[in-house]
ROLO-370154 format. One line per field, with one value per atom (N, C-alpha, C): atom name; residue number from 1; x, y negated, z negated. Coordinates in nm, 3 decimals, always signed. Last residue first. Example, Ala and Ser with C-alpha at 12.3 -4.5 7.8 and 13.67 -1.06 7.14 Angstrom:
2
dovex: [N,CA,C,N,CA,C];
vexke: [2,2,2,1,1,1];
east: [+1.285,+1.367,+1.290,+1.319,+1.230,+1.320];
north: [+0.225,+0.106,-0.003,+0.569,+0.450,+0.330];
up: [-0.708,-0.714,-0.787,-0.780,-0.780,-0.780];
This chain:
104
dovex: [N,CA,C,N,CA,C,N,CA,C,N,CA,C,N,CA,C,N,CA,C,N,CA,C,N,CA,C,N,CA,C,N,CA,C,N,CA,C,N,CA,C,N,CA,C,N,CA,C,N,CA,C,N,CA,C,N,CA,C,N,CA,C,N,CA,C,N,CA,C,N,CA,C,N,CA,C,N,CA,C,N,CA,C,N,CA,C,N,CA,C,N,CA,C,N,CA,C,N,CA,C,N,CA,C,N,CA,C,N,CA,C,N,CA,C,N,CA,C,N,CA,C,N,CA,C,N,CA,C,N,CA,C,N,CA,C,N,CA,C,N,CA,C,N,CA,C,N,CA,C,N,CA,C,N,CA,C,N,CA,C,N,CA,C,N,CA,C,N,CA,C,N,CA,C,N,CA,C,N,CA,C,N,CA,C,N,CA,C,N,CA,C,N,CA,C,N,CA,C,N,CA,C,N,CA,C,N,CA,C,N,CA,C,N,CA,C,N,CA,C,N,CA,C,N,CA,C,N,CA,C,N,CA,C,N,CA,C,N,CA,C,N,CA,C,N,CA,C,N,CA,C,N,CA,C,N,CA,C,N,CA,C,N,CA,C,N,CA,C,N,CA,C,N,CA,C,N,CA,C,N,CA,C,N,CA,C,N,CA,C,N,CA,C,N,CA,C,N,CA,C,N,CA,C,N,CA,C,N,CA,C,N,CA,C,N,CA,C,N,CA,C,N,CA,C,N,CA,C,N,CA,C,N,CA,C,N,CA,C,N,CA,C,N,CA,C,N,CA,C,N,CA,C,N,CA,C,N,CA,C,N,CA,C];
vexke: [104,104,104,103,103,103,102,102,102,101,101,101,100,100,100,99,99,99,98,98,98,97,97,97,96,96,96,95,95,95,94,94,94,93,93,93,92,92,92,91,91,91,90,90,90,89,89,89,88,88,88,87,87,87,86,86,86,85,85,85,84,84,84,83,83,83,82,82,82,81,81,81,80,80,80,79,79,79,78,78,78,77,77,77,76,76,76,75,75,75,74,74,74,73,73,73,72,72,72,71,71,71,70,70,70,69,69,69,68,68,68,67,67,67,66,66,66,65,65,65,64,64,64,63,63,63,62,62,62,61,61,61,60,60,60,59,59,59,58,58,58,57,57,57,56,56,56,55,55,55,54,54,54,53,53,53,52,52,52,51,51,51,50,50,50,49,49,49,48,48,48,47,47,47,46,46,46,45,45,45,44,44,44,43,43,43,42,42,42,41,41,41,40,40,40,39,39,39,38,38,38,37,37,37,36,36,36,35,35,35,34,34,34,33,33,33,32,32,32,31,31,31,30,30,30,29,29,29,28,28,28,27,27,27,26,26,26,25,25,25,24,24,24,23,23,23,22,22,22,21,21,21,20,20,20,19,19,19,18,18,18,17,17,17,16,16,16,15,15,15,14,14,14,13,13,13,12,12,12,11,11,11,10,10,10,9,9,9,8,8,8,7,7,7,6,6,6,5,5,5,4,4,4,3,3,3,2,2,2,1,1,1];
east: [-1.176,-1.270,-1.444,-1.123,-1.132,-1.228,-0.964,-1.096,-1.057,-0.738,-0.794,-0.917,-0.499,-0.664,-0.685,-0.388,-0.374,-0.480,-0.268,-0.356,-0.315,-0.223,-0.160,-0.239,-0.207,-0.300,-0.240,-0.073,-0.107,-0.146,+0.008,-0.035,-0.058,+0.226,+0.136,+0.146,+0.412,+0.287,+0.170,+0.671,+0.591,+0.444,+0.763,+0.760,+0.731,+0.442,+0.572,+0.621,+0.236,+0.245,+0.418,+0.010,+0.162,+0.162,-0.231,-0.197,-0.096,-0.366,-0.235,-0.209,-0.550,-0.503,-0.402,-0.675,-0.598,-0.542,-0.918,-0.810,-0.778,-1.133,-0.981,-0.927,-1.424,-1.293,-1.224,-1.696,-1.677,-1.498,-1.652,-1.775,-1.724,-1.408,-1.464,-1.547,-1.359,-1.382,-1.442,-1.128,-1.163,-1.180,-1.089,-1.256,-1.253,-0.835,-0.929,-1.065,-0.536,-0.661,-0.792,-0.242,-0.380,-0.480,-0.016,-0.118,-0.206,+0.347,+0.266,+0.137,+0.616,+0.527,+0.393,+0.932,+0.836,+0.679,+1.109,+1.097,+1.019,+1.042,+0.996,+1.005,+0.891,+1.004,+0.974,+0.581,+0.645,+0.783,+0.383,+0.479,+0.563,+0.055,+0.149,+0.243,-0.165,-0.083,+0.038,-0.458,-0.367,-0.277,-0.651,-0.565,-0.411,-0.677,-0.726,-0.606,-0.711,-0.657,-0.688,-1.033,-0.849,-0.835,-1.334,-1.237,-1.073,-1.292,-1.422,-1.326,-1.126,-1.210,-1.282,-0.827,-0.938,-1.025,-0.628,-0.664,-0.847,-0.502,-0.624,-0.632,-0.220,-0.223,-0.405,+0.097,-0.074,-0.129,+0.437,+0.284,+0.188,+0.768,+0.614,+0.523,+1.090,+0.967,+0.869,+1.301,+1.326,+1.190,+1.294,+1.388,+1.368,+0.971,+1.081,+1.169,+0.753,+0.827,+0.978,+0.601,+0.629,+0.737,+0.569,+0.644,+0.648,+0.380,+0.563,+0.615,+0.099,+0.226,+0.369,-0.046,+0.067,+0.143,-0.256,-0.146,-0.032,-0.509,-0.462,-0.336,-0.343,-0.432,-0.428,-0.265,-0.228,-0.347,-0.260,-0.320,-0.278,-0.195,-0.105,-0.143,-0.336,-0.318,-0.195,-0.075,-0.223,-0.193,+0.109,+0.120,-0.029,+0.346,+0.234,+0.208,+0.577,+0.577,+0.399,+0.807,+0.662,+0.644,+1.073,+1.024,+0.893,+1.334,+1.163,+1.166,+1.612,+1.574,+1.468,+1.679,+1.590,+1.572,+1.758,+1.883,+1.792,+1.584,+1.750,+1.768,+1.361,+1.349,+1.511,+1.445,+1.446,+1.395,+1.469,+1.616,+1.577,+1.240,+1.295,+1.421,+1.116,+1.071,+1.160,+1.261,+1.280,+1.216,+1.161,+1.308,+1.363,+0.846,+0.935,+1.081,+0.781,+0.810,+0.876,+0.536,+0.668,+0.773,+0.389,+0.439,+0.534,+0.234,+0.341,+0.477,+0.023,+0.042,+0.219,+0.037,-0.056,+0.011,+0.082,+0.185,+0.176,+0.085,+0.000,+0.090];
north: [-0.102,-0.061,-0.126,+0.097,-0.047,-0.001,+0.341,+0.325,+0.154,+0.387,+0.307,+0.289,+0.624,+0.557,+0.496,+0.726,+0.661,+0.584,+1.016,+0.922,+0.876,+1.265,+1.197,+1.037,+1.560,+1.463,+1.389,+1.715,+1.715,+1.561,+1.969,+1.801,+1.831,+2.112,+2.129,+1.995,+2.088,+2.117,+2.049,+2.122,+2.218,+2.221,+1.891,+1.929,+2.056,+1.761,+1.794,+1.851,+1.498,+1.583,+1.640,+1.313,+1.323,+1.417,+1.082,+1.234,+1.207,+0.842,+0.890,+1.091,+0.666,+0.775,+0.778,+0.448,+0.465,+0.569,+0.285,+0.416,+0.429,+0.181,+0.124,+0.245,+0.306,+0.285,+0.264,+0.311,+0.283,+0.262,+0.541,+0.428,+0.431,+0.596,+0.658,+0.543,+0.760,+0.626,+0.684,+0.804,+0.846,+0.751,+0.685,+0.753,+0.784,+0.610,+0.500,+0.565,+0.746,+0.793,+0.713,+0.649,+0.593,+0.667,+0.882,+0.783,+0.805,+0.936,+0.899,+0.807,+1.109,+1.046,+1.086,+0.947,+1.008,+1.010,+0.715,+0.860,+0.957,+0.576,+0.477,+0.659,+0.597,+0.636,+0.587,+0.481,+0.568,+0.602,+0.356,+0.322,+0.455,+0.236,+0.357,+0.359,+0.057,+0.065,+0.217,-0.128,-0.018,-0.063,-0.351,-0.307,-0.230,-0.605,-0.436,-0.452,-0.919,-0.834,-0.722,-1.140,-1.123,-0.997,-1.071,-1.148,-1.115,-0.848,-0.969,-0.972,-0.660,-0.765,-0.882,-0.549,-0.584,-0.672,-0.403,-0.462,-0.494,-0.132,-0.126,-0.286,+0.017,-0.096,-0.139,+0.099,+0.121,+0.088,+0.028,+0.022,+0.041,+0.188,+0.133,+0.154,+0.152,+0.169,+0.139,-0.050,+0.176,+0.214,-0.235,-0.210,-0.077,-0.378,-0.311,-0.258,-0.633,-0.580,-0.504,-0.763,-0.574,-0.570,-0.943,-0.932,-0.836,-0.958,-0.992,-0.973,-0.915,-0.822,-0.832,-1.157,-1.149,-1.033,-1.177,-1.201,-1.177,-1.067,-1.078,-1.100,-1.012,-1.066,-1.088,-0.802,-0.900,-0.889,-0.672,-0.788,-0.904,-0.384,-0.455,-0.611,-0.156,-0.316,-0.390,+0.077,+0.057,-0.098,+0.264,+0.206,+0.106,+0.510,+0.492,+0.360,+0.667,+0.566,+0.496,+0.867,+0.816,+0.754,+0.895,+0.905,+0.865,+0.735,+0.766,+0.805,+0.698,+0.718,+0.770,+0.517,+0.685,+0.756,+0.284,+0.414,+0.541,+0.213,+0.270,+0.338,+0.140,+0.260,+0.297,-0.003,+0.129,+0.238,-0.198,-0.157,-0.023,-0.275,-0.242,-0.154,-0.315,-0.231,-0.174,-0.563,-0.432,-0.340,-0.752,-0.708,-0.565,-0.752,-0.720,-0.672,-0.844,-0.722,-0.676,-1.072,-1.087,-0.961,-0.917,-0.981,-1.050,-0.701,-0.695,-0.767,-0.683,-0.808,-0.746,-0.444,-0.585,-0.687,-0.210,-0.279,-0.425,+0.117,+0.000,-0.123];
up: [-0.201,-0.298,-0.320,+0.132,+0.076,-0.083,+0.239,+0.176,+0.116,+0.487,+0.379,+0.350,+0.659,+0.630,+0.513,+0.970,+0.835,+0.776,+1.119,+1.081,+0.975,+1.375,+1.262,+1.242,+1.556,+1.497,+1.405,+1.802,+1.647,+1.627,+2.019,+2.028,+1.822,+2.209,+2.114,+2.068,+2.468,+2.478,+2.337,+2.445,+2.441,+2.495,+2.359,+2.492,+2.522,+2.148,+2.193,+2.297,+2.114,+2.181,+2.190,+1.854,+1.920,+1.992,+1.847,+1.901,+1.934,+1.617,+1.731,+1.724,+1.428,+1.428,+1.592,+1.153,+1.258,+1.347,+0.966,+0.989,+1.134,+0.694,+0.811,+0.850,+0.633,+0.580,+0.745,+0.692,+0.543,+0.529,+0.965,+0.892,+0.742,+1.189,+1.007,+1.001,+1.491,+1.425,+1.270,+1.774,+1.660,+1.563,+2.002,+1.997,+1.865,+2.001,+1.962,+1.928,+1.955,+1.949,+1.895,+2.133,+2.087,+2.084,+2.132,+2.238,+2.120,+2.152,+2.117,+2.155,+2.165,+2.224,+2.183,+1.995,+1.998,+2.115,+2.063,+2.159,+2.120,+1.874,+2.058,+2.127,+1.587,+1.672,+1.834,+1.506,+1.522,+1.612,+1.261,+1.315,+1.311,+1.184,+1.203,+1.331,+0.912,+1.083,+1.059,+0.857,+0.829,+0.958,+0.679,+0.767,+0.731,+0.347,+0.474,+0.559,+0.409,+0.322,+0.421,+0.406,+0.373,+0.345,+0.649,+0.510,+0.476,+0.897,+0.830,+0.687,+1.031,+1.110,+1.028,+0.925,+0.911,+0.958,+1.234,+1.142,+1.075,+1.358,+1.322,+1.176,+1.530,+1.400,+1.417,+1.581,+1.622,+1.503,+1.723,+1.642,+1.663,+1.769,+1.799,+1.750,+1.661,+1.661,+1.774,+1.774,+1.790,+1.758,+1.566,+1.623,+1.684,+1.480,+1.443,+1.563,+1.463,+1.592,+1.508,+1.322,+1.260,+1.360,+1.355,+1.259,+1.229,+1.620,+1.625,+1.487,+1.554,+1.545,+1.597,+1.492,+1.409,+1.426,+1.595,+1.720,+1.610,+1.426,+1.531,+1.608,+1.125,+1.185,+1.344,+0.820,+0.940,+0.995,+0.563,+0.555,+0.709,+0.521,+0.580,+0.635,+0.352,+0.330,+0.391,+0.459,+0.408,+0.334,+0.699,+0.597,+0.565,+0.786,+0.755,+0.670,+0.976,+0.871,+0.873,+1.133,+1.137,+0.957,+1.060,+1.257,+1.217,+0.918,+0.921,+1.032,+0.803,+0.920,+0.977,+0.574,+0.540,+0.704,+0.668,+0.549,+0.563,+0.819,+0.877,+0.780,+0.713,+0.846,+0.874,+0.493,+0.450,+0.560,+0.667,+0.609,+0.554,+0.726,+0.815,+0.801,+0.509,+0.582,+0.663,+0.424,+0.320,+0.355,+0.652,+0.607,+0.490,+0.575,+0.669,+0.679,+0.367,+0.308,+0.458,+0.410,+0.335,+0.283,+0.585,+0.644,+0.585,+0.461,+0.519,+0.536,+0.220,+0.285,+0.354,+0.048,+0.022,+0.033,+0.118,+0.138,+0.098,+0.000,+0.000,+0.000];
């Protein structure tokens, strides 16, 4: 729970290098439309579901640039923020990965 990203940028980013994440999840990321230049991480890419009506909410999931990864928009929850992405390997086998916030 990141309540509010956008001052937590730099200590995101440093802990995608020392821990070398391939997928990174993250809840109350309190951004807003055009504000995803401050996630713009180095080697990442975002899929990011903000909150539409008052402050605060929004999720996002940040994954490796060589992972591949597509937008699963059809998938929708009533009552909570959530985000999801089908990864696929070169195999073939696809898997599901999501991130979700119940607001209280």
């Amino acid at each position: 729970n990141a309540r509010s990203i956008c001052n937590k940028v730099d200590e995101l980013n440093a802990q995608l290098v020392v821990k070398e994440c391939d997928i990174v999840g993250l809840t109350e990321t309190w951004l807003q439309g055009d504000q995803g230049w401050e996630l713009n991480m180095q080697g990442y890419s975002i899929f990011r579901k903000d909150r539409q009506k008052g402050r605060g909410g929004g999720v996002a999931l940040l994954f490796k640039e060589e992972i591949n990864a597509i937008s699963r928009r059809d998938i929708r929850l009533d009552a909570v923020e959530s985000v999801w992405v089908e990864l696929q390997n070169s195999q073939g086998l696809k898997t599901l990965v999501g991130v979700v916030y119940r607001p209280p």
